[in-house]
C-alpha positions as CSV (number, residue, x, y, z in Angstrom):
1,X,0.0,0.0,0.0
2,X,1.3,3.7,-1.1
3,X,2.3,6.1,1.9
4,X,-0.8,7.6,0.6
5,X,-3.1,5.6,0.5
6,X,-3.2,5.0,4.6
7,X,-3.5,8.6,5.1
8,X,-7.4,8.9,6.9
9,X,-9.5,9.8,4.1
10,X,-10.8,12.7,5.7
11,X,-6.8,13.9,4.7
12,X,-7.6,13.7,1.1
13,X,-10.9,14.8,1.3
14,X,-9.7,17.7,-0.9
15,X,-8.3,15.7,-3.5
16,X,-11.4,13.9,-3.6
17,X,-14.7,14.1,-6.2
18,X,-17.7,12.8,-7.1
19,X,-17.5,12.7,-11.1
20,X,-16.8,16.3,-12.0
21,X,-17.9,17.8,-8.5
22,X,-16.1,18.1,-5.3
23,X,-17.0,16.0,-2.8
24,X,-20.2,17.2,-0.5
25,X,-18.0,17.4,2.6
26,X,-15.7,20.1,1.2
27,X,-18.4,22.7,0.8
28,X,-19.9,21.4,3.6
29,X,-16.3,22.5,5.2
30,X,-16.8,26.0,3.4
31,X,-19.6,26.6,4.9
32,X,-19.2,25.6,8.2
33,X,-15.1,27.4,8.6
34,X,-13.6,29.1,5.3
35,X,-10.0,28.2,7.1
36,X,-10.3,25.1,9.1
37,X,-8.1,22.4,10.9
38,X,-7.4,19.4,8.4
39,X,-6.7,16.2,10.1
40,X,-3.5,15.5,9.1
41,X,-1.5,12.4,10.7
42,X,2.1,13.3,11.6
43,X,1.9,15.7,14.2
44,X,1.6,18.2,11.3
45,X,-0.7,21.9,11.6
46,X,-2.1,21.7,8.4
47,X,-5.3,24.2,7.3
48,X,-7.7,24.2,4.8
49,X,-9.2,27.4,3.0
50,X,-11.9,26.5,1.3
51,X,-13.3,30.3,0.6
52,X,-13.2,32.3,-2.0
53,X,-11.8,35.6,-0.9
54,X,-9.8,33.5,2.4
55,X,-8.4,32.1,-0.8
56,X,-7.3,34.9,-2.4
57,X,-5.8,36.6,0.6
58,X,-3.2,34.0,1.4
59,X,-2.5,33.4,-2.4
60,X,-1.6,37.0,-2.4
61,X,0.5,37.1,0.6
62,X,3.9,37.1,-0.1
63,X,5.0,38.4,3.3
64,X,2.5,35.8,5.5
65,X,3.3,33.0,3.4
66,X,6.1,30.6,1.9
67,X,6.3,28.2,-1.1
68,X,9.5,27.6,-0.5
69,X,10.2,23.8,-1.5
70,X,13.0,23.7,0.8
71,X,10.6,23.8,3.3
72,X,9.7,20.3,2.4
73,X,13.1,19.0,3.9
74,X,12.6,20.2,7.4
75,X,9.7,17.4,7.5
76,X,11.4,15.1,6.3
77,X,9.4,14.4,3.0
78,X,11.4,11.8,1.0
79,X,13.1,13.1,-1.8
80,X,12.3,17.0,-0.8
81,X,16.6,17.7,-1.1
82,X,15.2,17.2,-5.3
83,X,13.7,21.0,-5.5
84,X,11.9,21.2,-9.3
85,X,13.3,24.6,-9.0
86,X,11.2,26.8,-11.5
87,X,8.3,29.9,-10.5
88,X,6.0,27.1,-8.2
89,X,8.2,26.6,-5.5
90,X,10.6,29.9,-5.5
91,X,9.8,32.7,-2.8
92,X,10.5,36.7,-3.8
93,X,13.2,38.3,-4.7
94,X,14.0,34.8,-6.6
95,X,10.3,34.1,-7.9
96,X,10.4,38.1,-9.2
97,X,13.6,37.2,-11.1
98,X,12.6,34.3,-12.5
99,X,9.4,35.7,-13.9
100,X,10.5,38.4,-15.0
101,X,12.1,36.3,-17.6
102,X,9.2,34.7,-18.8
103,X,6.4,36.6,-18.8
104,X,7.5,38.7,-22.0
105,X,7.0,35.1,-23.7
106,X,3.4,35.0,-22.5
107,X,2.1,38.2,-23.5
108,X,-0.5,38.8,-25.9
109,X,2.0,40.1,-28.8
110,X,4.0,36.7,-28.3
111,X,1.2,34.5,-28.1
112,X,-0.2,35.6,-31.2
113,X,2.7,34.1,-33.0
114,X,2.0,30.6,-31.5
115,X,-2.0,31.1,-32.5
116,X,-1.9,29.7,-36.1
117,X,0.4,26.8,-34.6
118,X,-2.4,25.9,-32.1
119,X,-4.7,25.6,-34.6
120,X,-2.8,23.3,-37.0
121,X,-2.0,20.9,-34.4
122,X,-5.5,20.9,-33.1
123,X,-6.2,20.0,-36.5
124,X,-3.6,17.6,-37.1
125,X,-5.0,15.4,-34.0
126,X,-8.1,15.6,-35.2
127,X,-7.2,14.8,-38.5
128,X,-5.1,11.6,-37.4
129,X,-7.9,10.3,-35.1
130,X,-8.4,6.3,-36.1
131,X,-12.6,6.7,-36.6
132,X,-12.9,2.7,-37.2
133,X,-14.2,2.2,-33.5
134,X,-14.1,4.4,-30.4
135,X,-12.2,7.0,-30.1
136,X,-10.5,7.8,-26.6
137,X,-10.2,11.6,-26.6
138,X,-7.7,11.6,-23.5
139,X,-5.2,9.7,-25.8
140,X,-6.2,11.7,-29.3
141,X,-6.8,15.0,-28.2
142,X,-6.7,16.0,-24.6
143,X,-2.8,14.7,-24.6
144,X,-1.6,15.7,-27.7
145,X,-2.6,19.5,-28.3
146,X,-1.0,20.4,-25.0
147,X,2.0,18.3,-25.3
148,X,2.7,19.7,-29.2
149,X,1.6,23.4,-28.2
150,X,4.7,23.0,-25.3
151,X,7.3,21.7,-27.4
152,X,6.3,24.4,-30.1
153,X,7.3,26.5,-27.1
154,X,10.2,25.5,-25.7
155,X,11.9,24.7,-29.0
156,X,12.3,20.7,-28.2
157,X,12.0,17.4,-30.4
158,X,8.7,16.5,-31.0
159,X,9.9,13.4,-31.5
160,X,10.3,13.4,-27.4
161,X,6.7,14.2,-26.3
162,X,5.9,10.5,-25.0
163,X,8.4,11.2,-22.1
164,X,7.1,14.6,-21.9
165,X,3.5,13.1,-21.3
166,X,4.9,10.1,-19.0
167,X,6.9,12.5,-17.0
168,X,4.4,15.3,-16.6
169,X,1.8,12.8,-15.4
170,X,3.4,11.1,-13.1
171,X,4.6,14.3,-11.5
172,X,0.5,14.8,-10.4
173,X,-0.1,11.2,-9.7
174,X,-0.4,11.4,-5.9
175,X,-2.3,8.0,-5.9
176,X,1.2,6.0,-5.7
177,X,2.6,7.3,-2.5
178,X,4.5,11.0,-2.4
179,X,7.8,9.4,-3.3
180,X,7.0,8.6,-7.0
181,X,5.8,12.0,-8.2
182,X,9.6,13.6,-6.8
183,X,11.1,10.7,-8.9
184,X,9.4,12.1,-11.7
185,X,10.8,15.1,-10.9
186,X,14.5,14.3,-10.9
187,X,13.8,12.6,-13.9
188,X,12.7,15.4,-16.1
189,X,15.3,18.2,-14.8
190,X,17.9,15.5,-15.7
191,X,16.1,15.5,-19.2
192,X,15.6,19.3,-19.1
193,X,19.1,20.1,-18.4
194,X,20.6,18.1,-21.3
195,X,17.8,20.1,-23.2
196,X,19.2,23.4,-21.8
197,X,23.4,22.3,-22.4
198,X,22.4,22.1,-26.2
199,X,20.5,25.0,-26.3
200,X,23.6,27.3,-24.4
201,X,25.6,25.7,-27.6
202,X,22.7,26.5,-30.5
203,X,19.9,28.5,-29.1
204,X,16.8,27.9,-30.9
205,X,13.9,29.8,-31.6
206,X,11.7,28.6,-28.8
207,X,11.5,30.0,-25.0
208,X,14.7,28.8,-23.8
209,X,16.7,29.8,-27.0
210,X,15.3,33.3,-26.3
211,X,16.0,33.7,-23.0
212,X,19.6,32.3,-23.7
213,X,19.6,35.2,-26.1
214,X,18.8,37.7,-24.3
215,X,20.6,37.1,-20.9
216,X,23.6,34.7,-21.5
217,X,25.1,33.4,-18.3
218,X,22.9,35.3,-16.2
219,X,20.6,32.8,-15.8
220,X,22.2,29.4,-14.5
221,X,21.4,26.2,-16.7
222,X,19.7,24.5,-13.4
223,X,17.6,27.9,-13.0
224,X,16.6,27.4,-17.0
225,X,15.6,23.4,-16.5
226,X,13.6,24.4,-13.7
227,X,11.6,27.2,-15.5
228,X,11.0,25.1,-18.3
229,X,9.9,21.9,-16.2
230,X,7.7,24.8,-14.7
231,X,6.2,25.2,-18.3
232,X,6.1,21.7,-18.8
233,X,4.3,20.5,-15.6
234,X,1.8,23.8,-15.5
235,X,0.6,23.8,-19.5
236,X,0.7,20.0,-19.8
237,X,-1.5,18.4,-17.8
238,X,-3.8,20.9,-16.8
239,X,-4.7,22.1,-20.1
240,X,-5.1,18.1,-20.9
241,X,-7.6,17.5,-18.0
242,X,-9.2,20.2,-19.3
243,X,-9.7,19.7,-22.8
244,X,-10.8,16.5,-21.5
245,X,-13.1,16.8,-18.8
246,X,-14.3,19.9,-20.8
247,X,-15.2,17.7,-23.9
248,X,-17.3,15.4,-21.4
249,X,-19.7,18.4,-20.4
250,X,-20.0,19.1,-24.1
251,X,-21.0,15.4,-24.4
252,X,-23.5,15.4,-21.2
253,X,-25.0,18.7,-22.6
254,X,-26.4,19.1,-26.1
255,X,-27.7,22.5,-25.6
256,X,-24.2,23.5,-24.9
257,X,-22.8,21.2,-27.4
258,X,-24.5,23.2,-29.9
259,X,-24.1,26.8,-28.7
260,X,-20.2,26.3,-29.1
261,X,-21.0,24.3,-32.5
262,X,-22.8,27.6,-33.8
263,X,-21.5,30.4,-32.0
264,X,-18.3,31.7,-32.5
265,X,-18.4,34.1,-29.8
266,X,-19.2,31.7,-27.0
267,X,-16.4,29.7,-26.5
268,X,-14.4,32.4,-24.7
269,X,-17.2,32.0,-21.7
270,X,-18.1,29.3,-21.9
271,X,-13.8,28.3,-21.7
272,X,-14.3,30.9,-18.1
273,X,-17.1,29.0,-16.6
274,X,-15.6,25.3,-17.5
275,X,-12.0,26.5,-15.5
276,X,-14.6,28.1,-12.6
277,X,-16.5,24.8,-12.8
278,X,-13.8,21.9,-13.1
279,X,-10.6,23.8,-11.3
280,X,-8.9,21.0,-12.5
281,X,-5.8,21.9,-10.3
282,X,-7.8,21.1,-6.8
283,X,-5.2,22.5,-4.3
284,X,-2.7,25.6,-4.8
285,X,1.7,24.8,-4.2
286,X,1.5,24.2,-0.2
287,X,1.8,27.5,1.3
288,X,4.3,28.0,5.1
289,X,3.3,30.4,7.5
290,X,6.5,32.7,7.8
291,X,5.2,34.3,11.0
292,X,2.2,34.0,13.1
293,X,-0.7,35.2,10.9
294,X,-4.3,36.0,11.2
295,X,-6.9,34.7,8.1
296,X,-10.4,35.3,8.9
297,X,-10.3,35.4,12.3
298,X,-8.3,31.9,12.6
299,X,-4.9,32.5,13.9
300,X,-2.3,30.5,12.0
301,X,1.3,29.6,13.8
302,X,4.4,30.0,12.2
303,X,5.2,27.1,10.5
304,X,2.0,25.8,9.6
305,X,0.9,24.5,6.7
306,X,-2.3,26.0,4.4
307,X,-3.7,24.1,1.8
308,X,-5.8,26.2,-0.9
309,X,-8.9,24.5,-2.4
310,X,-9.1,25.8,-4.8
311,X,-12.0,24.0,-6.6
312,X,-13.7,24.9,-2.9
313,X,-12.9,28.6,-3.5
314,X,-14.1,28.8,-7.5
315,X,-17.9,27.2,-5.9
316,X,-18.0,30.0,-3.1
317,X,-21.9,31.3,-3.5
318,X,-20.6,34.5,-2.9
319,X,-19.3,34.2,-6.5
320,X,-23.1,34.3,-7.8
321,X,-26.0,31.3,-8.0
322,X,-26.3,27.9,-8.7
323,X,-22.7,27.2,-9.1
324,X,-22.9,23.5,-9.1
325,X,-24.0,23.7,-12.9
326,X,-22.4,25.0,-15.6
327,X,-23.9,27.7,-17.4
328,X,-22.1,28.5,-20.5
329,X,-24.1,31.9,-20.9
330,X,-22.5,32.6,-17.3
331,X,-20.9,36.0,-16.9
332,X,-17.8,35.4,-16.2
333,X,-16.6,35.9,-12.3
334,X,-13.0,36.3,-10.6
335,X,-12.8,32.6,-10.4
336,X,-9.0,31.6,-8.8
337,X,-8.5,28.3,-11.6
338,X,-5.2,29.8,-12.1
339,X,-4.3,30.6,-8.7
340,X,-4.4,34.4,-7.7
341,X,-1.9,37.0,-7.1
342,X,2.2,36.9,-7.5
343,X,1.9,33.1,-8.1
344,X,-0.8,33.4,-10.4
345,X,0.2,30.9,-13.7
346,X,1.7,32.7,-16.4
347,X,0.8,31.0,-18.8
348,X,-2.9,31.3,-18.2
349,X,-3.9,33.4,-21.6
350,X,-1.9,30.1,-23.1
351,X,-3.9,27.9,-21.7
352,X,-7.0,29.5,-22.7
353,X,-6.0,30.1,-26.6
354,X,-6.3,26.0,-26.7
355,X,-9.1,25.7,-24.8
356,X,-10.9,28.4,-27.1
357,X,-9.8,26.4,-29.9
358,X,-10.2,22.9,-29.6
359,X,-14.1,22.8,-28.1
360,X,-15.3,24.6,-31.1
361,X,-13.2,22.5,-33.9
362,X,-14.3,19.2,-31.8
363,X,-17.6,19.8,-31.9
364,X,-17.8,20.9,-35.3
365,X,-15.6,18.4,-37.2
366,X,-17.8,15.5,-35.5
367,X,-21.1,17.2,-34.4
368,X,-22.6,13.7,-34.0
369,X,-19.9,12.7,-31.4
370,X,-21.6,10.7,-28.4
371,X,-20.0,8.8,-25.5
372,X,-19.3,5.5,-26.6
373,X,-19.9,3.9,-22.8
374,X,-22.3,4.4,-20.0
375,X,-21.0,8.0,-17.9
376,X,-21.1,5.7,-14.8
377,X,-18.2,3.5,-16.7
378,X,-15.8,6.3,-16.6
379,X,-12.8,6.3,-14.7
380,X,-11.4,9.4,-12.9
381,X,-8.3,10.2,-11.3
382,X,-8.9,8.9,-7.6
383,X,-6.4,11.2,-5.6
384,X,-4.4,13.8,-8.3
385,X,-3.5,17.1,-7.5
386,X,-4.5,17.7,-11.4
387,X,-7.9,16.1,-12.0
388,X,-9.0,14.0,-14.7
389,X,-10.0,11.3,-16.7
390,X,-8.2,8.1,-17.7
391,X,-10.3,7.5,-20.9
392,X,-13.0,9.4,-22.9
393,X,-14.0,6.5,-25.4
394,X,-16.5,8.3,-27.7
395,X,-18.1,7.2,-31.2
396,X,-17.6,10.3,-33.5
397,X,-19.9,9.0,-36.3
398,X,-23.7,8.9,-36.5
């Protein structure tokens, strides 16, 4: 049995759902305590925010709060001495560096260049789809898009995105115990930094060859692996859950399957309220109280651990009405899907150029598409930091 799996389950009640929804008790949690005590075994002070705007005040806390991944090794967490390095686990004035050198990648004006790219390779997967039985969509189009979109980015082999898949999955498996995701981890910086050596020798035209460009030795090869594991891990499998997960609403909802089939201008909305809706990443990095700190009226020792839910914060009523459904005509509210202030994921408007893209050409290139299996026959990720599904077998002709 994984170190995991004999944690009490009421410790991974926040990794836990019920299909696409959190479990009951964790807005049951909300409701009761926005901050609470989780049980956590260990002798280990560990809280749980489960409210929306608890949420954003100790995402945005910087002075309050650590994410650190050193902070791992004074536990004694197996593995922890392997930091991923990158913008995740790096505290000011080293997190301002670091971003600083990759958000000019991600604004608009840069994106735009990578646009028409997203939209051959959505068509490309779609185009090599095998339509002589089921389809799964996880393997031929949630996967895929994402992995092509990052290796577009990062300048590296296409020819390489298996182990970019294998890697950046098992980084969010938490089901095998906590040691096998840090494995994963060592793995793909070893991977990264061979990536990074040839790069220094030939920059290419991707992120790292541009930032090599631009700043020469004053950004350390370990510094570059970890930012671009960063990109990796954060674009890969979240924007693959996603796609995903999003395609199985579309599925379970024809009304909505046809609004995005014949409306051009709905998809950016509907993406909002599907990100509010699934917060496929279910908890924010591990946050360390630096100091003694006070979040809504619960007082919070130094050295504590806080949890974000932040698929608890993104179904806050205070966000607006019957926010257990999706509404794809939903004005779109300050959800926290990508996290909330310094630490907020820079490659969000990314993210969001695929998801825009894919739903509508889905649903248009097969708009007879229908789940090929009963919904109860699906199988979900049981205990992921990342949610999602395992398969999406559907039957694309009518």
């Amino acid at each position: 049995m994984s170190a995991l799996g004999r944690l009490p389950e009421s410790t991974l009640m926040p990794l836990r759902r019920d299909g696409l929804d959190p479990v009951a008790e964790l807005g049951a949690a909300r409701a009761t305590a926005p901050v609470s005590r989780l049980s956590v075994p260990f002798g280990l002070n560990v809280w749980l925010v489960t409210g929306h705007a608890q949420a954003k005040a100790v995402l945005a806390d910087a002075d309050s709060f650590s994410t650190d991944f050193a902070n791992l090794t004074g536990i004694g967490v197996p593995g922890a001495s392997t930091s991923p390095g990158g913008l995740g686990f790096a505290d000011p004035p080293v997190h301002t560096r670091l971003r600083k050198l990759l958000t000019p990648e991600f604004t608009m004006r840069r994106l735009a260049r990578v646009s028409p790219r997203i939209t051959d390779i959505i068509d490309e997967c779609l185009d090599g789809m095998d339509l002589s039985g089921p389809v799964d969509l996880v393997d031929g189009f949630a996967l895929p898009i994402p992995s092509l979109v990052i290796c577009e980015l990062l300048g590296v082999p296409y020819a390489d995105r298996q182990d970019f898949q294998r890697l950046a999955m098992a980084r969010f498996d938490m089901f095998d115990g906590a040691v096998q995701p840090l494995g994963a981890i060592s793995e793909s910086l070893d991977y990264l930094r061979d990536v990074v050596r040839r790069q220094r020798v030939e920059p290419g035209d991707g992120l790292l060859g541009g930032i090599i460009r631009e700043t020469g030795d004053d950004v350390s090869d370990e510094e570059l692996a970890g930012l671009a594991d960063g990109v990796l891990t954060g674009g890969f499998e979240t924007t693959a859950s996603m796609l995903a997960l999003g395609a199985l609403v579309l599925l379970q909802d024809r009304e909505a399957f046809q609004l995005i089939h014949d409306d051009d201008a709905a998809s950016g909305p509907f993406v909002e309220e599907l990100l509010r809706h699934l917060s496929v990443v279910q908890v924010a990095f591990p946050r360390f109280a630096r100091k003694d700190v006070e979040v809504d009226g619960v007082r919070i020792a130094k050295g504590d651990f806080v949890v974000v839910s932040l698929a608890g914060a993104n179904r806050d009523p205070v966000l607006g009405s019957n926010l257990e459904v999706v509404d794809p005509t939903r004005t779109p509210v300050s959800h926290v899907a990508f996290g909330h202030g310094f630490h907020r994921c820079v490659g969000a408007e990314l993210a969001k150029m695929e998801l825009r893209a894919a739903y509508p050409a889905l649903v248009r290139r097969y708009p007879q598409m229908r789940l090929a299996v009963p919904a109860e026959e699906l199988e979900f990720r049981k205990a992921s930091i990342v949610y999602g599904l395992e398969k999406l077998p559907v039957l694309v002709r009518g």
